[in-house]
TORKOL-4160 file (C-alpha; in steps of 0.2 Angstrom, whole numbers, padded with zeros to 4 digits, m for minus):
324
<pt num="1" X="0553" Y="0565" Z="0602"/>
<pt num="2" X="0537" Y="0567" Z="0591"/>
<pt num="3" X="0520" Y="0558" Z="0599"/>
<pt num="4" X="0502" Y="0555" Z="0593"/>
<pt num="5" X="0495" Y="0555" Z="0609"/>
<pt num="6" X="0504" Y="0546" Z="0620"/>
<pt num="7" X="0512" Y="0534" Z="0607"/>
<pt num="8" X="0533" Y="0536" Z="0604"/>
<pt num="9" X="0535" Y="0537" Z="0588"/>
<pt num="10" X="0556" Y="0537" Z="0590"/>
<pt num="11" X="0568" Y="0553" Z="0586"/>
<pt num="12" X="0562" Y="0556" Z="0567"/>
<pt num="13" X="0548" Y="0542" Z="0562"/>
<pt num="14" X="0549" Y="0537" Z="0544"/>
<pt num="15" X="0529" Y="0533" Z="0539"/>
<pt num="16" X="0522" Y="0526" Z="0525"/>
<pt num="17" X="0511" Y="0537" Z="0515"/>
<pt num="18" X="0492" Y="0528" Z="0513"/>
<pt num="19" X="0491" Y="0525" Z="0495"/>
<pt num="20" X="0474" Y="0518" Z="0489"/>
<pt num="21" X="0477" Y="0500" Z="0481"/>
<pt num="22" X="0494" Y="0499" Z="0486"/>
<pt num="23" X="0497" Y="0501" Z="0505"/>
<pt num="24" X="0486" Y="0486" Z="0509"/>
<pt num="25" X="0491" Y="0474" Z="0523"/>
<pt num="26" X="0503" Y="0463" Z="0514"/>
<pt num="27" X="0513" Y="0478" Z="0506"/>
<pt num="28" X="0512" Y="0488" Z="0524"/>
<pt num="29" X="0521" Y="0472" Z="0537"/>
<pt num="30" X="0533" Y="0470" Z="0523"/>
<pt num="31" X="0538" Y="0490" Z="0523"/>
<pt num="32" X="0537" Y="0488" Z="0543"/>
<pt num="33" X="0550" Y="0474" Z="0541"/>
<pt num="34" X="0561" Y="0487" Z="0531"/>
<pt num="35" X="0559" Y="0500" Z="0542"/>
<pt num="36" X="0544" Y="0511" Z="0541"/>
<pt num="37" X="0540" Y="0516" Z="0559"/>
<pt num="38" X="0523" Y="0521" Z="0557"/>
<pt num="39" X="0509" Y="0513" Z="0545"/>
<pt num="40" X="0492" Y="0521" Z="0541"/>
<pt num="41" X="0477" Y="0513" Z="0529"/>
<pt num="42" X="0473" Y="0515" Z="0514"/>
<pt num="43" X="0458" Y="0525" Z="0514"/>
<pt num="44" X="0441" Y="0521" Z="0517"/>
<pt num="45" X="0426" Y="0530" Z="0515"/>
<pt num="46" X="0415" Y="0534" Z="0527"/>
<pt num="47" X="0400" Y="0530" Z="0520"/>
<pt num="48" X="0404" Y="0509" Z="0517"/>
<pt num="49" X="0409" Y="0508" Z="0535"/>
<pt num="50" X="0394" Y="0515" Z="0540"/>
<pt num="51" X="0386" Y="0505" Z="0529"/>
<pt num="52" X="0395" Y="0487" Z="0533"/>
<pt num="53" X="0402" Y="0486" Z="0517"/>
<pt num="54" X="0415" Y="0470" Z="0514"/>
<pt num="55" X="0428" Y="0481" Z="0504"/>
<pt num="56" X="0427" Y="0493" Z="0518"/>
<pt num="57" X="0430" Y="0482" Z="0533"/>
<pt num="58" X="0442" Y="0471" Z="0523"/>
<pt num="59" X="0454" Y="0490" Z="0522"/>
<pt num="60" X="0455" Y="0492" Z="0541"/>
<pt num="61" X="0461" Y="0473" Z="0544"/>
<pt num="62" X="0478" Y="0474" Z="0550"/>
<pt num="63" X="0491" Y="0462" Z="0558"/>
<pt num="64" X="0498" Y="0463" Z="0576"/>
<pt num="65" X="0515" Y="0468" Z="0566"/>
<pt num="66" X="0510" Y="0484" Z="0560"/>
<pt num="67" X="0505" Y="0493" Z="0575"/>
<pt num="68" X="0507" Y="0509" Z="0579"/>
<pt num="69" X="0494" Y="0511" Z="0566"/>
<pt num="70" X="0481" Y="0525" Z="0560"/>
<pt num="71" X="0465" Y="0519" Z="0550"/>
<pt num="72" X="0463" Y="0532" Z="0538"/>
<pt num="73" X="0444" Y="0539" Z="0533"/>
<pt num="74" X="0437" Y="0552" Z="0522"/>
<pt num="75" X="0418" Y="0560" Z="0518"/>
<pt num="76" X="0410" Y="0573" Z="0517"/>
<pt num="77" X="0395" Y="0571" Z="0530"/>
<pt num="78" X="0401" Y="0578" Z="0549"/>
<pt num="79" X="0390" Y="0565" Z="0555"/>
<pt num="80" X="0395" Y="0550" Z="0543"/>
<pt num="81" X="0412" Y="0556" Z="0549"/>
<pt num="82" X="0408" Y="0553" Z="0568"/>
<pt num="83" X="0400" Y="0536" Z="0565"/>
<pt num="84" X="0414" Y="0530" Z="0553"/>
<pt num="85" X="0426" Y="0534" Z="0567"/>
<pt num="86" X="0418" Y="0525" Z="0580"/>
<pt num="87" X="0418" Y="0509" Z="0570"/>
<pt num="88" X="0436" Y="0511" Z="0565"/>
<pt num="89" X="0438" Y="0512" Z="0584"/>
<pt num="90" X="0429" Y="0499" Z="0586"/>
<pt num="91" X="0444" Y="0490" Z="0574"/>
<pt num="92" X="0457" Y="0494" Z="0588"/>
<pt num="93" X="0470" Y="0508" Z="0579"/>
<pt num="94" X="0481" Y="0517" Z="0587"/>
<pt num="95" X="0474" Y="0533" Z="0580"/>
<pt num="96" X="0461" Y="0540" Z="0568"/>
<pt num="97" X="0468" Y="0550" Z="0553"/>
<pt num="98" X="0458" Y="0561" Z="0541"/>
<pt num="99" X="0460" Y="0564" Z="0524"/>
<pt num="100" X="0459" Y="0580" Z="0519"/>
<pt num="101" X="0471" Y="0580" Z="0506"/>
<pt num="102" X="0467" Y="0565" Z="0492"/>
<pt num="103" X="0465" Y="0576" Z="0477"/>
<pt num="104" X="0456" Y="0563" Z="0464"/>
<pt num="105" X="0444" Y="0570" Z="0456"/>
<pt num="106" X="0431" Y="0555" Z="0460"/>
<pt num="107" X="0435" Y="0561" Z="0476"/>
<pt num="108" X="0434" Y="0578" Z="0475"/>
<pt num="109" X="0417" Y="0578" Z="0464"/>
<pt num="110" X="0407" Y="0569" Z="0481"/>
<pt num="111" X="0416" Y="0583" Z="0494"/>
<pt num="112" X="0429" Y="0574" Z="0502"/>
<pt num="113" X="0446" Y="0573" Z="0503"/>
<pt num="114" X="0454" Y="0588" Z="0495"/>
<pt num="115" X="0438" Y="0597" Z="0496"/>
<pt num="116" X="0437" Y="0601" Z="0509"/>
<pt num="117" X="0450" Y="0614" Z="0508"/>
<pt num="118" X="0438" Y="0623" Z="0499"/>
<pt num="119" X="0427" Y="0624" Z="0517"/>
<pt num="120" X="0440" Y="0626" Z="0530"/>
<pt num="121" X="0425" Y="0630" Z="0546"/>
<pt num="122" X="0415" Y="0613" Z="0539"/>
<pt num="123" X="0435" Y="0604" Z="0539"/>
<pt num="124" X="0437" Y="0612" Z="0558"/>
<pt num="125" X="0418" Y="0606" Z="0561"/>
<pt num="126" X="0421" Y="0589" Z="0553"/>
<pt num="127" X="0439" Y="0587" Z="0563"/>
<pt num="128" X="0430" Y="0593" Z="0582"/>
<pt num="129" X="0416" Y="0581" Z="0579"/>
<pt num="130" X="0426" Y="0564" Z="0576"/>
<pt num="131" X="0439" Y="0570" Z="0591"/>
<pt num="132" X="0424" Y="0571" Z="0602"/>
<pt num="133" X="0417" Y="0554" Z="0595"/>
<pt num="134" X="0434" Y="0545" Z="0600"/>
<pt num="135" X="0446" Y="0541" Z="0614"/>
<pt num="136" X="0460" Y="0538" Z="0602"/>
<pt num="137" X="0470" Y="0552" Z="0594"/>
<pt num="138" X="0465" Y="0560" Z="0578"/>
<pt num="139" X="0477" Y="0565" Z="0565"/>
<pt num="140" X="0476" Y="0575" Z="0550"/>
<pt num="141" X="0484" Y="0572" Z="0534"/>
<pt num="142" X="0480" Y="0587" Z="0518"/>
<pt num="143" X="0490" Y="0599" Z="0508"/>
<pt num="144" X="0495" Y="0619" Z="0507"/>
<pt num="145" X="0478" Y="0623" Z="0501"/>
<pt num="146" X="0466" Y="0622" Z="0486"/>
<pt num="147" X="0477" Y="0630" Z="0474"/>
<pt num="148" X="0491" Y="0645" Z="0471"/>
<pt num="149" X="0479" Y="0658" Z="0477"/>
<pt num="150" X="0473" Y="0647" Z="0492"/>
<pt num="151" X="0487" Y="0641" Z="0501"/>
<pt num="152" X="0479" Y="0643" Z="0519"/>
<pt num="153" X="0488" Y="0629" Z="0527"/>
<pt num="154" X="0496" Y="0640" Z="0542"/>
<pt num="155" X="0477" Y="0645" Z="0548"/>
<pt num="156" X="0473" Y="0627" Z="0544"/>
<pt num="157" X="0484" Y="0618" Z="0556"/>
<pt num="158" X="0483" Y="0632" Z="0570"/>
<pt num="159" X="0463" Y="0627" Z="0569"/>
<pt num="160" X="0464" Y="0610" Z="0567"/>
<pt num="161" X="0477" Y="0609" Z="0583"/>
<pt num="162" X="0463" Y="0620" Z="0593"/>
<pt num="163" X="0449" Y="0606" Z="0591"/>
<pt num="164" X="0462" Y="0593" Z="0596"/>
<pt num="165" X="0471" Y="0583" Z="0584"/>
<pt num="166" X="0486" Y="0576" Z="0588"/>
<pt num="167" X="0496" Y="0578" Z="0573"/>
<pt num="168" X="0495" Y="0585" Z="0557"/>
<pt num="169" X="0503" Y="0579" Z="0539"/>
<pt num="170" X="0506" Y="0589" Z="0527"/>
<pt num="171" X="0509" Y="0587" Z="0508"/>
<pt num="172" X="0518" Y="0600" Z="0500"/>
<pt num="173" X="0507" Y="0604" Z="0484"/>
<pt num="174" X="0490" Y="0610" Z="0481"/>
<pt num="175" X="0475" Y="0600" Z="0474"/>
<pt num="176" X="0476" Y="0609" Z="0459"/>
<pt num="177" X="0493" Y="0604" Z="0458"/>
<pt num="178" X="0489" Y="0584" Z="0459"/>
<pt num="179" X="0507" Y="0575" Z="0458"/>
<pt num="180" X="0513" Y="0586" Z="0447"/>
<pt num="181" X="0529" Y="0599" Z="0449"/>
<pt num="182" X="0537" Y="0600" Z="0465"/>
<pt num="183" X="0533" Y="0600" Z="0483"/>
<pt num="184" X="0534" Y="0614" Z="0487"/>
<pt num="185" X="0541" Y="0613" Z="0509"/>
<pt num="186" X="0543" Y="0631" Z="0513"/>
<pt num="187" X="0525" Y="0634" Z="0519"/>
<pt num="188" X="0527" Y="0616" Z="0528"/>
<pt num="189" X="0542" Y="0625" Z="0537"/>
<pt num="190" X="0529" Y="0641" Z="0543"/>
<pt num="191" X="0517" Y="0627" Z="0550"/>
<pt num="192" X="0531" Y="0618" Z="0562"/>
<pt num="193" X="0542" Y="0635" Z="0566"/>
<pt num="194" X="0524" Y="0642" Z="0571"/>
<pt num="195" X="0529" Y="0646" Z="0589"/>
<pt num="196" X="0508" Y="0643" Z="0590"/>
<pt num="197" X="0509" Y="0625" Z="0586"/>
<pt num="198" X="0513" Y="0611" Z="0598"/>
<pt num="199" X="0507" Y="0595" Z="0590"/>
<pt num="200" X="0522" Y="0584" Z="0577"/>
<pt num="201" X="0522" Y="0593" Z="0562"/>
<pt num="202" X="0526" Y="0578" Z="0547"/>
<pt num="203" X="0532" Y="0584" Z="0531"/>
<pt num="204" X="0525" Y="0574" Z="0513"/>
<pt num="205" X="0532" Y="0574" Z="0495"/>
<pt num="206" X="0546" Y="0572" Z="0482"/>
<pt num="207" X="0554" Y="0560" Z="0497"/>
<pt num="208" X="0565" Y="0549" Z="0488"/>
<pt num="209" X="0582" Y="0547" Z="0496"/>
<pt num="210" X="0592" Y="0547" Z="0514"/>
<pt num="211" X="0599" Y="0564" Z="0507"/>
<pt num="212" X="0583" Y="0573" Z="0501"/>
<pt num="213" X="0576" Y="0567" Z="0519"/>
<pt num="214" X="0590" Y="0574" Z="0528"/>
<pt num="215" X="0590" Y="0588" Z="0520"/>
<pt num="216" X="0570" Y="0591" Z="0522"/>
<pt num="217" X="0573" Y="0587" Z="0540"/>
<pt num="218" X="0586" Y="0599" Z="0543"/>
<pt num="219" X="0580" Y="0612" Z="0532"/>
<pt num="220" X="0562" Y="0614" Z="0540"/>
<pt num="221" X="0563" Y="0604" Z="0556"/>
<pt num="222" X="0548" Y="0594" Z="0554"/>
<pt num="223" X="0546" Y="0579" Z="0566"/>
<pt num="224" X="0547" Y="0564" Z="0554"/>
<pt num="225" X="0541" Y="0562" Z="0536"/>
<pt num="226" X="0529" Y="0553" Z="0525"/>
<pt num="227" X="0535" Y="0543" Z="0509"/>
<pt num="228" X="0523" Y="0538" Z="0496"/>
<pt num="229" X="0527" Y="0533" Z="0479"/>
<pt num="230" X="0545" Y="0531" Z="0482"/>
<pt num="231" X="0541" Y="0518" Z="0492"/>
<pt num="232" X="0529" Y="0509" Z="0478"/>
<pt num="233" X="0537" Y="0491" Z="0476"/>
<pt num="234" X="0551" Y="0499" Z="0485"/>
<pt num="235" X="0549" Y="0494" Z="0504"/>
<pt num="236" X="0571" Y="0496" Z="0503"/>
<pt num="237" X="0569" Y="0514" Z="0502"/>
<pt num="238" X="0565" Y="0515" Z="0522"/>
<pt num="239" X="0582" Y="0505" Z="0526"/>
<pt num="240" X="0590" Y="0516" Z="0514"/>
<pt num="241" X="0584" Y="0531" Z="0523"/>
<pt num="242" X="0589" Y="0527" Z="0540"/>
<pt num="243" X="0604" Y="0521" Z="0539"/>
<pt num="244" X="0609" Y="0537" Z="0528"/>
<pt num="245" X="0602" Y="0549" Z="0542"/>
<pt num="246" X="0612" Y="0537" Z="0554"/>
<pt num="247" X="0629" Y="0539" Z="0548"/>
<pt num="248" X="0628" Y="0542" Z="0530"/>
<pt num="249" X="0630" Y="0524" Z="0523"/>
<pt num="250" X="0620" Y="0518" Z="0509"/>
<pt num="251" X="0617" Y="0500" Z="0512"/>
<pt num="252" X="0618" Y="0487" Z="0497"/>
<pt num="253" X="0605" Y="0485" Z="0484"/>
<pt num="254" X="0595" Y="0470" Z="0488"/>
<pt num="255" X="0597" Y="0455" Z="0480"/>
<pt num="256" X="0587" Y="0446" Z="0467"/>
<pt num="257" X="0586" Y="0435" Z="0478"/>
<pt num="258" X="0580" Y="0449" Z="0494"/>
<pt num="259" X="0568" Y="0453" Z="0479"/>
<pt num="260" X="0561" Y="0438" Z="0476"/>
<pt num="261" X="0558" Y="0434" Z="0492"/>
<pt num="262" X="0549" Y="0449" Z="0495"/>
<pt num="263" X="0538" Y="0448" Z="0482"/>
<pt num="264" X="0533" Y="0430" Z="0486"/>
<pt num="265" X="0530" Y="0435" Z="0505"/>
<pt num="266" X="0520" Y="0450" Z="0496"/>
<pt num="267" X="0510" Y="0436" Z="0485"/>
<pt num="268" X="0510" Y="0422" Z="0499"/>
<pt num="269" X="0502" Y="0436" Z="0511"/>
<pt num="270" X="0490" Y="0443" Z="0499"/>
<pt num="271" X="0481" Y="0427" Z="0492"/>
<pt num="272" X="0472" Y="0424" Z="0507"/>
<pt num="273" X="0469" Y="0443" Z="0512"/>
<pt num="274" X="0460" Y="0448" Z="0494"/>
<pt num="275" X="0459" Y="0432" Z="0485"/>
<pt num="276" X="0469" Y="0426" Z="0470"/>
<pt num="277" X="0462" Y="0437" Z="0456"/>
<pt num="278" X="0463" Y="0453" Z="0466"/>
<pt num="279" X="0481" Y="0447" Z="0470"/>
<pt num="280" X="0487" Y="0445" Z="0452"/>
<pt num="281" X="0478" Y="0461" Z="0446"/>
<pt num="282" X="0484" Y="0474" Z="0461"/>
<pt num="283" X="0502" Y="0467" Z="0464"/>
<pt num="284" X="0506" Y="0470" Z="0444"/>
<pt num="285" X="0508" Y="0488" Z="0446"/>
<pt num="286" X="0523" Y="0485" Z="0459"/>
<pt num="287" X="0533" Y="0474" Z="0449"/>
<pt num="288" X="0542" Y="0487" Z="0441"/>
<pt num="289" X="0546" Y="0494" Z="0459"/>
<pt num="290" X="0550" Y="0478" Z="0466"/>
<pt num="291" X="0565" Y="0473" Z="0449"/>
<pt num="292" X="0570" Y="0491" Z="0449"/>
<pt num="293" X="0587" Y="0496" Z="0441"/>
<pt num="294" X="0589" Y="0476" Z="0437"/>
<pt num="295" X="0595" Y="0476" Z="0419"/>
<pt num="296" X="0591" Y="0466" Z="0404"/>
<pt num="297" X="0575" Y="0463" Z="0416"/>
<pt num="298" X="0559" Y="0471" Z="0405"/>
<pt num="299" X="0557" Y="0455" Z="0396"/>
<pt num="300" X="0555" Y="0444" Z="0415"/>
<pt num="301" X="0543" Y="0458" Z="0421"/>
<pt num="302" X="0531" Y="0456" Z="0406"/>
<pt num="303" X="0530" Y="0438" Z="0409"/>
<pt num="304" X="0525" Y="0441" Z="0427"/>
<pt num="305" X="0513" Y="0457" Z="0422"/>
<pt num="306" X="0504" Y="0443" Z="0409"/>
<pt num="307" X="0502" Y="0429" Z="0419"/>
<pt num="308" X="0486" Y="0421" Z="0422"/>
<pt num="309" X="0487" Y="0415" Z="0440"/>
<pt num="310" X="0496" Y="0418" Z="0455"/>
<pt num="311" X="0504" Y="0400" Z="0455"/>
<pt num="312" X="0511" Y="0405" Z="0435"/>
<pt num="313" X="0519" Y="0421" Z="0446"/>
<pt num="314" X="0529" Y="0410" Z="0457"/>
<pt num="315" X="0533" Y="0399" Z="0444"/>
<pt num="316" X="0541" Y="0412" Z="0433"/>
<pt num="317" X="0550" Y="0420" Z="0450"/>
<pt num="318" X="0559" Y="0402" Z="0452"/>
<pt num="319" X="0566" Y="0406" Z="0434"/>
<pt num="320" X="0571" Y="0423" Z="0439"/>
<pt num="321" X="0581" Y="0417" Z="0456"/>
<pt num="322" X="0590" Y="0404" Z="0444"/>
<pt num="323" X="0593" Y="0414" Z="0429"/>
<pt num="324" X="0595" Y="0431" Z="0432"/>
């Protein structure tokens, strides 16, 4: 039974994927209460939590609910690295997790993230600091490497388990790759059949069905997996999940009422978390995730994607429970 530290994480944990803009608190309880077994932050930079910053310490809020949960932090400064850590301890986590692995470019242009897999001894120096600098366990979340030619992801992990991290997530494409083609699992295989390696192992990308999970799971042995985008507006898709790789059922498609619900909850819980603009801005992209596969419904979602206030949003989700 996979671990990060001395946390249970049950037989084969399903974790949501940090997604930036997306996996904020609201979103995160509402995929706990469908599932997910492990949650991690969006992430935040190093620097703004060094620095205080209000958007910084508003991303490591989270609610009693959500726990076990990792606060997620990237940079490219060791030392920024160590003190951003400390003050996400300071946030009471249940573990640290480093991104080596976002591959925007934004990102990638001011050496974290994904960069760093153009410098694996600074990634091992970066990792050996900010376990050091923390009583809590220290994860890893990256990808095969920096490209085709550069898929160094075996060494990686065998380095980044010797300066103690507790786990390791991998994501089965390059940077160069971004989101596009497949994941590629076969190299995430090596890393958790690696008689060397004695940390959870979690396999990442193209996880999109209790099939596709079983078949990852049983084909590569990792110890659980991580769903990102599948999961955008989609918090069903971790009930879905389990219950396939429980005994092969595929529960009912919620409800338009279950949807509504949920994406009031989402609404009700975000308002006083970001505030009402931010709300009606951020939650637009998830609307198409949340009606998915409801037909004759393009013309609803347009009303709710050009609504000018939250309360507008609620008023046109009445309609929607009555009419559709």
């Amino acid at each position: 039974m996979p671990k990060i530290g001395n946390i249970d994480l049950g037989h084969f944990p399903l974790i949501l994927a940090p997604m930036e803009d997306v996996t904020d608190s609201p979103f995160r309880v509402i995929c706990k209460q469908h599932g997910a077994d492990v949650l991690v932050t969006e992430f935040i930079a190093a620097e703004g939590l060094i620095r205080d910053a209000v958007k910084s310490n508003n991303k490591m809020r989270f609610e009693p609910e959500e726990r076990p949960i990792g606060i997620q932090i990237f940079g490219e400064n060791v030392t920024s690295m160590m003190k951003a850590a400390e003050v996400a301890e300071a946030a009471s986590p249940d573990f640290i997790d480093l991104n080596f692995g976002c591959p925007v470019r934004k990102i990638v242009m001011k050496g974290g993230g994904a960069a760093l897999l153009q410098d694996i001894p600074k990634m091992v120096r970066m990792t050996e600091a900010v376990v050091k600098s923390t009583r809590l366990p220290v994860t890893v979340k990256t990808r095969l490497g920096w490209d085709e030619s550069h898929k160094e992801i075996v060494d990686i992990a065998e380095r980044l388990q010797d300066v103690g991290i507790s786990a390791i997530a991998i994501h089965g494409r390059t940077r160069a790759q971004l989101y596009g083609g497949e994941a590629d699992w076969t190299l995430i295989g090596k890393v958790k059949n690696n008689p060397y390696m004695k940390i959870p192992v979690f396999g990442n990308g193209d996880i999109d069905s209790g099939p596709k999970a079983e078949e990852m799971r049983n084909r590569f042995g990792v110890d659980g997996i991580l769903i990102g985008r599948a999961a955008t507006g989609n918090p069903w898709i971790f009930r879905e999940i389990k219950s396939w790789l429980k005994d092969h059922s595929i529960p009912p498609a919620p409800s338009i009422a279950e949807r509504v619900s949920v994406v009031r909850q989402h609404l009700e819980a975000s308002i006083p978390y970001k505030g009402d603009r931010a709300t009606l801005f951020e939650i637009r992209k998830l609307y198409s995730g949340y009606f998915r596969s409801i037909p004759n419904f393009k013309s609803w979602r347009m009303k709710m994607v050009t609504a000018e206030s939250t309360e507008m949003v609620m008023e046109i989700l009445d309609q929607v429970e009555k009419v559709v």
